[in-house]
C-alpha positions in Angstrom: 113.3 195.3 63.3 109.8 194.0 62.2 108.5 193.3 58.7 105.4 192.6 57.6 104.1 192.3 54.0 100.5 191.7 52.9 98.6 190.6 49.8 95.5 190.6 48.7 93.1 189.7 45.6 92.6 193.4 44.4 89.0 192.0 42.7 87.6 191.0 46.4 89.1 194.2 48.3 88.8 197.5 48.0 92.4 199.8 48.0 90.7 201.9 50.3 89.7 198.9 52.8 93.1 197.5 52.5 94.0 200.9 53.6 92.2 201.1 56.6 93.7 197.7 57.6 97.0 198.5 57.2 96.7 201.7 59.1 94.5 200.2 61.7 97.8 197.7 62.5 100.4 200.5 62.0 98.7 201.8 64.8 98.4 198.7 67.1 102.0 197.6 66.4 103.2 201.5 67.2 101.2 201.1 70.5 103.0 197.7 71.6 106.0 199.1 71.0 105.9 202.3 73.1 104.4 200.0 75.8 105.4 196.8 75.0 103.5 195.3 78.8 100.5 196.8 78.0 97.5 194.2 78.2 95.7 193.2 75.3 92.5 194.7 76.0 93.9 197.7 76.7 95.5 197.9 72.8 93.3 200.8 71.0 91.8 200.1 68.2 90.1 203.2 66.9 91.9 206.5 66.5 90.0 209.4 68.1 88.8 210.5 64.8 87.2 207.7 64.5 85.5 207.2 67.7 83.7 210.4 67.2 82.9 209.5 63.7 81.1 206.3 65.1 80.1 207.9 68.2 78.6 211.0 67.0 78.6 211.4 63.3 76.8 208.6 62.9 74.7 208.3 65.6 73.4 211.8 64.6 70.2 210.5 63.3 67.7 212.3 64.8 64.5 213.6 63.1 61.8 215.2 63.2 58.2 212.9 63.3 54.6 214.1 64.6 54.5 213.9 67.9 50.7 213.2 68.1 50.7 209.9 66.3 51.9 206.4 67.6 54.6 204.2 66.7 52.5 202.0 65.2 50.5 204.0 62.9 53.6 205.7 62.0 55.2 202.0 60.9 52.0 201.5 58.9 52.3 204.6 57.2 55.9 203.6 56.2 54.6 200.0 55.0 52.2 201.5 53.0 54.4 203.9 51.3 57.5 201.3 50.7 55.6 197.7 51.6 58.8 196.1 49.1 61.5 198.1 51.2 64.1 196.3 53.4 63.1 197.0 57.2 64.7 194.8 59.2 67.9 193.0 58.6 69.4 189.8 61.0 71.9 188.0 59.7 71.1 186.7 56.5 67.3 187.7 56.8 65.5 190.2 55.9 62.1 191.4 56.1 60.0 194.6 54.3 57.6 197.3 55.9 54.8 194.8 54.0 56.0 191.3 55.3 56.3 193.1 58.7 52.9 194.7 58.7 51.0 191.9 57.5 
């Protein structure tokens, strides 16, 4: 029999984050043991609901733009309506429709 018991600073973590750990290891630990030679990278680490939620739900972003303007001017448009809004973030940098524009 395995035991594991976890801890964590409840003013850093969310319950429901701590959550989604625990279950997320519930179900790798129930997956070694019902096939206990099974290679690591074949270990999953999504449950089905959630590889439609990240592959559809949220990748259901289309819209509708006009079709008989160019990227471009569509971007400016944007800066010019939001220049202070984030538009691109990498790492810890971040840019606005303005900073981009200009």
């Amino acid at each position: 029999q395995l035991g594991i018991k976890m801890s964590y600073n409840a003013s850093e973590h969310r319950r429901a984050n701590i959550e989604r750990v625990i279950s997320r290891l519930e179900m790798i630990l129930e997956q070694i043991a019902e096939t206990p030679d099974m290679r690591l990278e074949e270990i999953e680490l999504a449950s089905e609901a959630e590889k439609r939620q990240l592959l559809e739900t949220f990748n259901d972003t289309k819209a509708e733009y006009p079709k008989d303007q160019t990227i471009h001017t569509l971007f400016e448009e944007q800066a010019d309506r939001t220049p202070e809004a984030v538009a691109v973030v990498f790492e810890s940098v971040q840019m606005t429709y303005g900073e981009l524009n200009a």
